[in-house]
C-alpha positions in Angstrom: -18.5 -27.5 -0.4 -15.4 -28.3 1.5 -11.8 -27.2 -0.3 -13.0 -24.4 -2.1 -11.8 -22.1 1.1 -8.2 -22.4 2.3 -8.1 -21.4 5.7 -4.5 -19.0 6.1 -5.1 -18.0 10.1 -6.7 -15.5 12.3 -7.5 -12.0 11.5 -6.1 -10.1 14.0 -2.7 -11.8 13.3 -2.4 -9.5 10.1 -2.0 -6.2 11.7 -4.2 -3.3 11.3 -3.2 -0.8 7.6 -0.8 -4.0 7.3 0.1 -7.0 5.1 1.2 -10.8 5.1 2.0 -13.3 2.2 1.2 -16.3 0.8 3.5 -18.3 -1.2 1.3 -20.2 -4.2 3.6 -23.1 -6.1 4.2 -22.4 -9.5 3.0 -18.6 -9.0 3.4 -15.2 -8.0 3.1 -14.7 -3.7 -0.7 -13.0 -2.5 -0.9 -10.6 -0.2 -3.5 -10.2 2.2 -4.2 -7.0 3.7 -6.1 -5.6 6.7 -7.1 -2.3 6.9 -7.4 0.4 9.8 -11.5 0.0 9.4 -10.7 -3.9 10.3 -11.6 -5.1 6.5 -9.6 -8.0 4.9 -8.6 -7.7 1.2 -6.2 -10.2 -0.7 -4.5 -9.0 -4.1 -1.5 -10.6 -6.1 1.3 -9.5 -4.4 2.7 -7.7 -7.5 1.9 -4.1 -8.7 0.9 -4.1 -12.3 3.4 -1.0 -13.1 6.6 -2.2 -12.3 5.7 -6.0 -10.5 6.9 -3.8 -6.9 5.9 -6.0 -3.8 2.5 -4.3 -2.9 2.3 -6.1 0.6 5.7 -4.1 1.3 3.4 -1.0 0.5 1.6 1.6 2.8 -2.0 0.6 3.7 -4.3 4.1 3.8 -8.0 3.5 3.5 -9.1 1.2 1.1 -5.5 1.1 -1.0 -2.2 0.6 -1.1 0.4 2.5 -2.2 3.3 0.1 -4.5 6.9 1.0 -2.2 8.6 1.4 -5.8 6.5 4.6 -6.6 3.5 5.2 -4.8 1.2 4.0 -7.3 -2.4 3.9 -5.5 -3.8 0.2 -5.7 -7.7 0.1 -4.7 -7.6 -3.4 -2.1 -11.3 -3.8 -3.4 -11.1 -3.8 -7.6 -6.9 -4.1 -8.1 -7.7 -1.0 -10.2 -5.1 1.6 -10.2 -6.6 5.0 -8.8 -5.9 8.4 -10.2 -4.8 8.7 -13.7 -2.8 5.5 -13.5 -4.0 2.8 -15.3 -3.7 -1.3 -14.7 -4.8 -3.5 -12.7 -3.8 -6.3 -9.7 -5.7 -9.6 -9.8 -7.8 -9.7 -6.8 -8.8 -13.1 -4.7 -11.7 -13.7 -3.3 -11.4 -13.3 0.8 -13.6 -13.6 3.8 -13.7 -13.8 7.6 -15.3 -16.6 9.8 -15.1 -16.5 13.3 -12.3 -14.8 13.4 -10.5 -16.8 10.6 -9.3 -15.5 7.3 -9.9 -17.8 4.4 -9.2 -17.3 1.1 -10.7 -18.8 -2.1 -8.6 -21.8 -3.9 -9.6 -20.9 -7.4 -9.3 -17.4 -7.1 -5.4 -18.0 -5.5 -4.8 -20.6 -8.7 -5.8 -17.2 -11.1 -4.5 -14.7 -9.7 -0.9 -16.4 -9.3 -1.4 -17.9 -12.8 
């Protein structure tokens, strides 16, 4: 089905543990993050302790750390790790041919 997949560039234009934006009308920004292992991971930009910008954050494995204080966000679940608790929307993401596209819907919810 054509539509349900906005296409938002090429992969290797995020850069490796790093992070770029999408503005979503009427919403909150999504950031989409690739990590040093080369996987692509798209979360609302907004950590669910104190809304800090998580694609201003540190990518280190499969998280990133919120740059207001160092909460751990898993890029996989939006789950907070450790004995923090909440929770990031997360938007469904994949790569093809060297594109990263991310899923309508899931941008309309998350930024909702």
């Amino acid at each position: 089905m054509t539509g349900e997949w906005l296409d938002i560039g090429w992969a290797e234009e995020i850069p490796l543990r790093g992070a770029r934006t999408i503005s979503v009308e009427g919403g909150d920004d999504i950031a989409v993050f690739r990590t040093g292992e080369d996987r692509v991971f798209a979360l609302l930009d907004r950590c669910p302790h104190k809304h800090g910008r998580l694609s201003q954050g540190i990518v280190h494995g499969g998280a990133v750390a919120c740059p207001l204080h160092n909460w751990r966000i898993s890029l996989a679940t939006g789950e907070a790790l450790g004995e923090d608790k909440g929770c990031t929307p997360t938007v469904p993401v994949k790569i093809s041919g060297g594109r990263v596209l991310v899923c309508r819907a899931g941008l309309m919810r998350a930024a909702a």
